[in-house]
VOFIZA-432253 format. One record per residue (C-alpha): residue in three letters; x negated, y negated, z. Coordinates in steps of 0.2 Angstrom, whole numbers, plus 5000, padded with zeros to 4 digits. Example, Ala and Ser with C-alpha at 12.3 -4.5 7.8 and 13.67 -1.06 7.14 Angstrom:
residues 2
('ALA'; (4938; 5022; 5039))
('SER'; (4932; 5005; 5036))
end
This chain:
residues 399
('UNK'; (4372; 4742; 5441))
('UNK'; (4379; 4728; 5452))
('UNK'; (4376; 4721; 5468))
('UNK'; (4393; 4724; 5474))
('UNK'; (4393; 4735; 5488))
('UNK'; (4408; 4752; 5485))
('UNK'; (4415; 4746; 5500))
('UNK'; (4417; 4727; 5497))
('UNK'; (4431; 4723; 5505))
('UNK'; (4433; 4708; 5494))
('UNK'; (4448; 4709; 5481))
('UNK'; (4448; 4700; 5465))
('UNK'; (4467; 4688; 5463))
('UNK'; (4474; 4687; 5448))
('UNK'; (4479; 4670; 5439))
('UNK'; (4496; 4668; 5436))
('UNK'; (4492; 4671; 5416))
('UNK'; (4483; 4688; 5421))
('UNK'; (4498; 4695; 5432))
('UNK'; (4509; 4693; 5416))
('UNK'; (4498; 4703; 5405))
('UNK'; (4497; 4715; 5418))
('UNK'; (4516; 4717; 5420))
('UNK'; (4520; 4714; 5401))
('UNK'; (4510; 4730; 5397))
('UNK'; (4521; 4738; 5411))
('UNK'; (4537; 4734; 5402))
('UNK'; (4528; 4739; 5385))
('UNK'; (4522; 4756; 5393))
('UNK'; (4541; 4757; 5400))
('UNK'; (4546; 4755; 5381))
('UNK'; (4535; 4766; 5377))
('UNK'; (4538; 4779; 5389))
('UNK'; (4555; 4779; 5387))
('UNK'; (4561; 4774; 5370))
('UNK'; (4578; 4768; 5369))
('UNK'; (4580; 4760; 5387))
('UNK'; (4592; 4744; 5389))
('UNK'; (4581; 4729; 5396))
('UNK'; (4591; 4732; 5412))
('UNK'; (4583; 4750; 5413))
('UNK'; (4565; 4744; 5410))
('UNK'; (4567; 4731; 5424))
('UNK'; (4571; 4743; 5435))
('UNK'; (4559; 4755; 5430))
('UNK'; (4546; 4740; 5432))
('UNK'; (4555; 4734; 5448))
('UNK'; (4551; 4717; 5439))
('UNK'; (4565; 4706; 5438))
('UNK'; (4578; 4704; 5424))
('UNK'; (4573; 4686; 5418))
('UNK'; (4554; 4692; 5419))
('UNK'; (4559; 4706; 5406))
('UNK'; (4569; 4698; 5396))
('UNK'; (4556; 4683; 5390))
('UNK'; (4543; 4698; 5390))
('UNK'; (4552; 4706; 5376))
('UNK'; (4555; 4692; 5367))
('UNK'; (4537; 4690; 5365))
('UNK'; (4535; 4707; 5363))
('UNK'; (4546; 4708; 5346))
('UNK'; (4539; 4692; 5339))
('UNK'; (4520; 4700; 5338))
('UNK'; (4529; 4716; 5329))
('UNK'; (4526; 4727; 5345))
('UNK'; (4545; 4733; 5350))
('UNK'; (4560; 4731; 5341))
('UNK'; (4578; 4734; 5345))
('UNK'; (4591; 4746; 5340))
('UNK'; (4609; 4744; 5338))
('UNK'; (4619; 4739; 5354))
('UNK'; (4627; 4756; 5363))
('UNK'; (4647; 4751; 5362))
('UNK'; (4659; 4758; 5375))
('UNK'; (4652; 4755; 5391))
('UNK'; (4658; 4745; 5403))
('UNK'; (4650; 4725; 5403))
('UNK'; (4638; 4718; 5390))
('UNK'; (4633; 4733; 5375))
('UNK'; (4617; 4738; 5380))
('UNK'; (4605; 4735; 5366))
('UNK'; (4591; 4751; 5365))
('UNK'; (4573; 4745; 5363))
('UNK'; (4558; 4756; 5356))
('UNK'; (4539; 4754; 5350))
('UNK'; (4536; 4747; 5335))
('UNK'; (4529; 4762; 5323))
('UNK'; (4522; 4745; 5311))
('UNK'; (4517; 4736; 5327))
('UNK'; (4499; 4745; 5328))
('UNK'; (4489; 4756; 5317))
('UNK'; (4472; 4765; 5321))
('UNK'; (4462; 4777; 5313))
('UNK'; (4456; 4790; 5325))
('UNK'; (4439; 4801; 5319))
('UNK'; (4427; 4815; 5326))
('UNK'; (4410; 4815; 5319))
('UNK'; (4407; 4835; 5327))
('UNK'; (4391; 4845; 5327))
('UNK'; (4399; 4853; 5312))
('UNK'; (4414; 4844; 5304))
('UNK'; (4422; 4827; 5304))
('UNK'; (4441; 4827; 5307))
('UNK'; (4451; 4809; 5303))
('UNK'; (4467; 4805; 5305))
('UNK'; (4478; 4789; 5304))
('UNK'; (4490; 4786; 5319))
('UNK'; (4503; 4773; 5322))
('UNK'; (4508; 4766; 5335))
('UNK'; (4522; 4779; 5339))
('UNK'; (4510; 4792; 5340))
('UNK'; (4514; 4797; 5320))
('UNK'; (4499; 4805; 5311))
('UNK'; (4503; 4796; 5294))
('UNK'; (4487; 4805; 5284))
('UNK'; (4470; 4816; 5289))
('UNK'; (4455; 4824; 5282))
('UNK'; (4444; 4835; 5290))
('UNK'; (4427; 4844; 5282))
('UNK'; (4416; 4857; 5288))
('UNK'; (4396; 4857; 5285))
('UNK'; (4380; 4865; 5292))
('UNK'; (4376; 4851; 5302))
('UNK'; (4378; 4832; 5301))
('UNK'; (4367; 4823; 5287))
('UNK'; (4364; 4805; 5292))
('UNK'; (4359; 4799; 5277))
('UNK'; (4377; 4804; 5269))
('UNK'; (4385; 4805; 5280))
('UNK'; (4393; 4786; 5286))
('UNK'; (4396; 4783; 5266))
('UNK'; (4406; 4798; 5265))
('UNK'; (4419; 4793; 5281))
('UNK'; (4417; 4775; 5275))
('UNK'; (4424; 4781; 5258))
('UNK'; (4439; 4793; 5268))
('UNK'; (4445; 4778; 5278))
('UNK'; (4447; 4766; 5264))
('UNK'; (4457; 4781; 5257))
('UNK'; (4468; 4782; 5273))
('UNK'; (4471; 4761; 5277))
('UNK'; (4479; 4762; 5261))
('UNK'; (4493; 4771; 5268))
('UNK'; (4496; 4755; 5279))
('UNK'; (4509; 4743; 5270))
('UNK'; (4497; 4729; 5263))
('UNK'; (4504; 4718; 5272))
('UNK'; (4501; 4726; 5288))
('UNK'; (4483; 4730; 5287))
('UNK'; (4479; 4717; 5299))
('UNK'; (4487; 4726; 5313))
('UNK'; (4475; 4742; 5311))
('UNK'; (4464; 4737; 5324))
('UNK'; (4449; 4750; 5322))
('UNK'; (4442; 4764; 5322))
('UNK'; (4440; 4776; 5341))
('UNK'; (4425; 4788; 5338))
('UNK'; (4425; 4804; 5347))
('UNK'; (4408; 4813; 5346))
('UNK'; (4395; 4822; 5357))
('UNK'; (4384; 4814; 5367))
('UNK'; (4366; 4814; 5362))
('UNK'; (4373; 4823; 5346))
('UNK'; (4352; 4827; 5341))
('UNK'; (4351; 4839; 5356))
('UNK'; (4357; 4853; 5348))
('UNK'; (4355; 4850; 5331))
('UNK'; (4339; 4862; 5330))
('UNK'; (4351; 4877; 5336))
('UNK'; (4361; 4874; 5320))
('UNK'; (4347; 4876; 5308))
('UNK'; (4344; 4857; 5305))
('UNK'; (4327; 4853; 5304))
('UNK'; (4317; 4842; 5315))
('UNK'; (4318; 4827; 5304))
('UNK'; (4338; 4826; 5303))
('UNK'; (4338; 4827; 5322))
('UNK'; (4326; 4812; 5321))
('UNK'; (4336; 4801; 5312))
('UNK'; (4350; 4805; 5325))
('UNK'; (4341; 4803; 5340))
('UNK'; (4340; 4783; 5340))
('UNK'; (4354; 4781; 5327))
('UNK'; (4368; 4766; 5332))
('UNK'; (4381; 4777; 5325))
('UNK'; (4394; 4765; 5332))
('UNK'; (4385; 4753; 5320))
('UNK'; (4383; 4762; 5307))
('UNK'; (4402; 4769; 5306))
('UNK'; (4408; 4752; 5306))
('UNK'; (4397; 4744; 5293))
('UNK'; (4400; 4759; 5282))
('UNK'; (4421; 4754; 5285))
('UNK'; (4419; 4735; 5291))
('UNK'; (4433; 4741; 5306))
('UNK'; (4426; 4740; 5324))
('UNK'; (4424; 4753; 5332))
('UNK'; (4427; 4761; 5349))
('UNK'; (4416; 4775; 5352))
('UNK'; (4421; 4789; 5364))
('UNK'; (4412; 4807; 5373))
('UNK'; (4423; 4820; 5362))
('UNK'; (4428; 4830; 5375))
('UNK'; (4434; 4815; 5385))
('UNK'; (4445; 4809; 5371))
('UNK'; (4451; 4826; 5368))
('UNK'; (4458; 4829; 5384))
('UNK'; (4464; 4811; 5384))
('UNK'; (4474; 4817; 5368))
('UNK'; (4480; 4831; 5378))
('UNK'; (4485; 4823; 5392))
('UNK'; (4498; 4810; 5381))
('UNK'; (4505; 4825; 5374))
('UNK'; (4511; 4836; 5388))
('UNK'; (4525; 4824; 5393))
('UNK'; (4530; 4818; 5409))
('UNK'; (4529; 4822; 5424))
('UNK'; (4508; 4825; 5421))
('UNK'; (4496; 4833; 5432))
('UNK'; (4486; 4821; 5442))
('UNK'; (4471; 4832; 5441))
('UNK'; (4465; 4842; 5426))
('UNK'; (4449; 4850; 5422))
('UNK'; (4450; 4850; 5402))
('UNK'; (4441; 4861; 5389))
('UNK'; (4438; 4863; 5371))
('UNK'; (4431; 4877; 5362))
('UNK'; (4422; 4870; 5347))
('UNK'; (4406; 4871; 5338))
('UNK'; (4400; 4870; 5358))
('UNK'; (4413; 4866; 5372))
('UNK'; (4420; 4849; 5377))
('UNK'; (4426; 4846; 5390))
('UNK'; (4435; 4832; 5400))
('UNK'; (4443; 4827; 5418))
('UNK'; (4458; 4818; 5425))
('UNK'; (4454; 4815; 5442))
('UNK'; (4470; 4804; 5454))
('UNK'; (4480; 4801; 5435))
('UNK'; (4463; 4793; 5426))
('UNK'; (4452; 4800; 5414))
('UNK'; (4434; 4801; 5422))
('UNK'; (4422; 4797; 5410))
('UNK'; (4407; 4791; 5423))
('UNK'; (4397; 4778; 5420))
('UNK'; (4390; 4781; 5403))
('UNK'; (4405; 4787; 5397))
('UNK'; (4400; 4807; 5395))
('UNK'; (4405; 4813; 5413))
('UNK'; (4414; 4831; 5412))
('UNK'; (4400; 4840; 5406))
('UNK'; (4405; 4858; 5409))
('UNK'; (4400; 4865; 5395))
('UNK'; (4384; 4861; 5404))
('UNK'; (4387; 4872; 5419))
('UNK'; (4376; 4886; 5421))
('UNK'; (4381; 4902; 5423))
('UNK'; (4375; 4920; 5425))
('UNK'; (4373; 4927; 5406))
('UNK'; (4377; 4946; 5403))
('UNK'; (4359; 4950; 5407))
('UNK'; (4359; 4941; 5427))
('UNK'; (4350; 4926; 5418))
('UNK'; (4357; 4908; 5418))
('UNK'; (4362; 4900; 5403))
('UNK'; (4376; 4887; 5398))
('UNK'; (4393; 4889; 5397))
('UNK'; (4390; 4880; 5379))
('UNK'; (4379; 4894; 5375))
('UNK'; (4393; 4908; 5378))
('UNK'; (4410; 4901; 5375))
('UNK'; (4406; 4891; 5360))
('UNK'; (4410; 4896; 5341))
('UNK'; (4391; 4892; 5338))
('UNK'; (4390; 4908; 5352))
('UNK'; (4403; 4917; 5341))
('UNK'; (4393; 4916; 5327))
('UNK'; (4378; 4921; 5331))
('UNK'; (4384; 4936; 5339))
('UNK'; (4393; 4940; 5320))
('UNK'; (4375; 4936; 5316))
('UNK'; (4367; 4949; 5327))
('UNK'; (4378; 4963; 5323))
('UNK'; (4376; 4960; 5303))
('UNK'; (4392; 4953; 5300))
('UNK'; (4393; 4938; 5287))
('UNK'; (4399; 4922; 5294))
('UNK'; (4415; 4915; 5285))
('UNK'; (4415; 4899; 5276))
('UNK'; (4425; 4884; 5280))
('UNK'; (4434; 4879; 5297))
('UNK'; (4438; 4893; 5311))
('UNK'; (4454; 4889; 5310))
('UNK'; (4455; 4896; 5293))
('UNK'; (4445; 4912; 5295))
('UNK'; (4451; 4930; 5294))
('UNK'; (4446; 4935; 5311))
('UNK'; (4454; 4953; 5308))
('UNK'; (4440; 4955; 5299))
('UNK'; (4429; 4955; 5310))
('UNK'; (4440; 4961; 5326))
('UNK'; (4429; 4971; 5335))
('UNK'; (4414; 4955; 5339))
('UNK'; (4427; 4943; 5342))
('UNK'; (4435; 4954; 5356))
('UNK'; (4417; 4954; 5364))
('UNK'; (4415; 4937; 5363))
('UNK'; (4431; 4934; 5367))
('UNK'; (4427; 4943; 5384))
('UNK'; (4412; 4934; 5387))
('UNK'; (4420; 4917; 5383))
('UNK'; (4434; 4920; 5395))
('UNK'; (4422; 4925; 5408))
('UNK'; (4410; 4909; 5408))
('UNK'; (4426; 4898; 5407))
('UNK'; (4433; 4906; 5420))
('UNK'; (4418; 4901; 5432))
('UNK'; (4420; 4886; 5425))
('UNK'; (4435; 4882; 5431))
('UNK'; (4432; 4888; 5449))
('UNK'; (4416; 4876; 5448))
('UNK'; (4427; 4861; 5443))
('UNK'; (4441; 4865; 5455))
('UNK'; (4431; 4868; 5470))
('UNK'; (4426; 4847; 5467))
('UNK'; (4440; 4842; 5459))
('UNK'; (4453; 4851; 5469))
('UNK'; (4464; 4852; 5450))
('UNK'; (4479; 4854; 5448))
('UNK'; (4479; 4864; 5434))
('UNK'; (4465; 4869; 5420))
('UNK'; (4468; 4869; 5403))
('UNK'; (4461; 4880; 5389))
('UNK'; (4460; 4875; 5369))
('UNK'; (4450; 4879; 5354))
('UNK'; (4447; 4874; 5338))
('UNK'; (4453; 4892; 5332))
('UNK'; (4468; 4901; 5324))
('UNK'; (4485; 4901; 5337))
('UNK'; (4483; 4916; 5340))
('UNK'; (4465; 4918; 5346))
('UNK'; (4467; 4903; 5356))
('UNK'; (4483; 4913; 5364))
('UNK'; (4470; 4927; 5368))
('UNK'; (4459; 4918; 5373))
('UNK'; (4469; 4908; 5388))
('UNK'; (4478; 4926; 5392))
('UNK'; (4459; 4932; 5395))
('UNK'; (4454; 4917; 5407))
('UNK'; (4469; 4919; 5417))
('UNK'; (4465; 4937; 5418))
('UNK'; (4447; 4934; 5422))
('UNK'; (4454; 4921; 5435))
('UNK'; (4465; 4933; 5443))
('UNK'; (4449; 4944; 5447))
('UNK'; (4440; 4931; 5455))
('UNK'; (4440; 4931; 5475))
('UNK'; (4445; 4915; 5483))
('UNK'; (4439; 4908; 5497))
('UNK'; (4445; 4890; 5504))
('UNK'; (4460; 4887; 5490))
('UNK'; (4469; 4896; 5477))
('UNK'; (4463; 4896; 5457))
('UNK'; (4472; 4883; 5447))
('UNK'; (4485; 4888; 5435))
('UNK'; (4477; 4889; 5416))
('UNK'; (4488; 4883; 5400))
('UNK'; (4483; 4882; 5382))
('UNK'; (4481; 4865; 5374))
('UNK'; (4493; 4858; 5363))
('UNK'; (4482; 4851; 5349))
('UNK'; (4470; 4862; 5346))
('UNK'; (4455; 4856; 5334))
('UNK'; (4462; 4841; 5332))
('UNK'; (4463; 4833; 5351))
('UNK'; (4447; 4824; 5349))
('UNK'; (4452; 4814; 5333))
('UNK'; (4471; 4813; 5339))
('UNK'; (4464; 4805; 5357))
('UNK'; (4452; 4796; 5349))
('UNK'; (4463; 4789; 5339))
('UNK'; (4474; 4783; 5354))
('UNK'; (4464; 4775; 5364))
('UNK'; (4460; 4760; 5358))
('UNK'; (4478; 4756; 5358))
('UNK'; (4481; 4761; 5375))
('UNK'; (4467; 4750; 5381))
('UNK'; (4471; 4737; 5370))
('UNK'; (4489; 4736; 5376))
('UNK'; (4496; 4747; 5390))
('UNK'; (4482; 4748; 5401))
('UNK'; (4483; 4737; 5415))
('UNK'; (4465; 4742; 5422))
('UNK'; (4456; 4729; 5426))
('UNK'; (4442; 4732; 5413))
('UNK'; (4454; 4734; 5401))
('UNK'; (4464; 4721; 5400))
('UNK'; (4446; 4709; 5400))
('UNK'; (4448; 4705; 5421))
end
């Protein structure tokens, strides 16, 4: 809380050494955005002026974060020299601790995945845990150039918010829950690595993930969700990611809904896999070791079209919920699941859309996710960087 008023209509001036990080992160994000522009094209893209660019590049390139290709001959006037982002300029290590796996990947700072792990268990066991990541990480900074391994800059942390909550519907007893309930695990990641750590809500970092990877021009408005061991879920509301003021905003797998017997219940508790499974459960079938996405789910066909149904159905409210306050521009649909189900999937929510009335605006459009399981580590992984250096909020950049 603070006891500045929403409406202040004071504004905050920059000093003259804020208003260059703020427009050097707008060149780098220029760089960034379009690899291979001239200086002249970033200055126009930045409307900042020639000089300004040129002496910010410079100090770009002497920290190691853009370097410059060979000059493009046969134009008219000076050879235009293409710059891009460094891939050696900025390493971090992005890693979701989920209700039932971990997924870590290494990312630089073009956006490479340069290794991952991923592993699947019951449910989380603290006391293991932290060593085992600990151990991974090493593994993975070892793929960073030893002389680079001061530029990887930490570790971003997607995982569930209040993660104990739902341990008890996994089978984990009481006492693991425990552990987890008042557990630092921000704390307790980056002693086990010695990196800092940047802890983020999953869903939010997933949909961040998503959001970098569908390209310009992006929707301004997005109501994001992941089918996972439960459902994460994420928002960009006027081109930010809305994480409220704790960080987990976008809880939609919160929503309730109408179950199949008139009764509410969550959508977590009907789109999730943890949903799938206990279906498989309750008709006798044998649930598959391992990651979804490696399941056989022709072999069990017939329960994965019912829930399939059902999942379409409670996401499908869900999206009406979050457009009637959001007024999205368009929804999208992933999963931690084989291509093809996810294809399924997304063709079942727009049908389930289509049969919906509408009342004071039109559904949203509904596409499938890019990434897949991966979004949370692979956002997670991003952000630190982007904060770090081409955000130019002013919470971002220390204002």
């Amino acid at each position: 809380m603070t006891d500045q008023d929403v409406f202040d209509p004071s504004a905050r001036r920059m000093s003259a050494a804020e208003l260059r990080q703020n427009n050097e992160r707008a060149v780098l994000t220029a760089v960034a955005t379009q690899g291979g522009s001239s200086a002249a094209e970033i200055a126009r893209r930045t409307h900042l002026a020639p000089q300004s660019v040129a002496r910010m590049l410079g100090d770009l390139e002497r920290v190691g974060l853009i370097v410059r290709g060979e000059a493009r001959k046969g134009l008219r006037g000076q050879p235009a020299v293409p710059i891009y982002l460094n891939p050696d300029g900025v390493f971090t290590i992005g890693c979701e601790l989920g209700w039932q796996h971990y997924r870590i990947v290494l990312r630089n700072l073009a956006g490479e995945v340069l290794g991952e792990h991923s592993r699947h268990y019951a449910f989380p066991a603290a006391d293991v845990i932290f060593s085992e990541i600990g151990s991974l990480v090493r593994i993975l900074a070892t793929l960073v150039p030893e002389t680079l391994r001061d530029r990887l800059i930490g570790i971003g942390l997607a995982m569930p918010t209040n993660i104990f909550r739902n341990l008890d519907l996994l089978g984990a007893p009481k006492a693991e829950a425990a552990k987890w309930e008042n557990l630092d695990v921000a704390a307790a990641l980056s002693q086990a690595t010695g990196l800092e750590v940047f802890p983020f809500n999953d869903g939010n970092a997933a949909c961040w993930g998503e959001l970098v990877a569908m390209g310009a021009p992006r929707p301004k408005n997005i109501a994001y969700f992941l089918i996972s061991t439960f459902v994460g879920a994420g928002v960009i509301a006027d081109g930010k990611l809305w994480e409220g003021a704790r960080g987990n905003a976008a809880n939609m797998g919160g929503m309730l809904i109408a179950g199949d017997d008139g009764k509410p219940t969550f959508v977590h508790l009907v789109a999730s896999i943890h949903a799938f499974e206990e279906h498989l459960t309750k008709a006798g079938v044998a649930i598959p070791p391992g990651m979804p996405e490696s399941w056989n789910w022709d072999d069990f066909s017939p329960q994965a079209e019912e829930w399939l149904d059902a999942a379409a159905r409670a996401i499908a409210i869900a999206i009406i919920n979050a457009h009637a306050m959001l007024e999205s521009d368009l929804a999208i649909v992933d999963g931690a699941l084989p291509d093809p189900i996810r294809e399924r999937l997304v063709t079942k929510v727009r049908e389930r859309l289509a049969n919906k009335p509408t009342l004071t605006s039109e559904h949203p459009p509904v596409l499938q996710g890019k990434l897949g399981g991966r979004a949370p580590a692979l956002g997670a992984a991003l952000m630190p960087m982007y904060r770090r250096y081409f955000s130019r909020d002013a919470a971002d950049m220390g204002l």
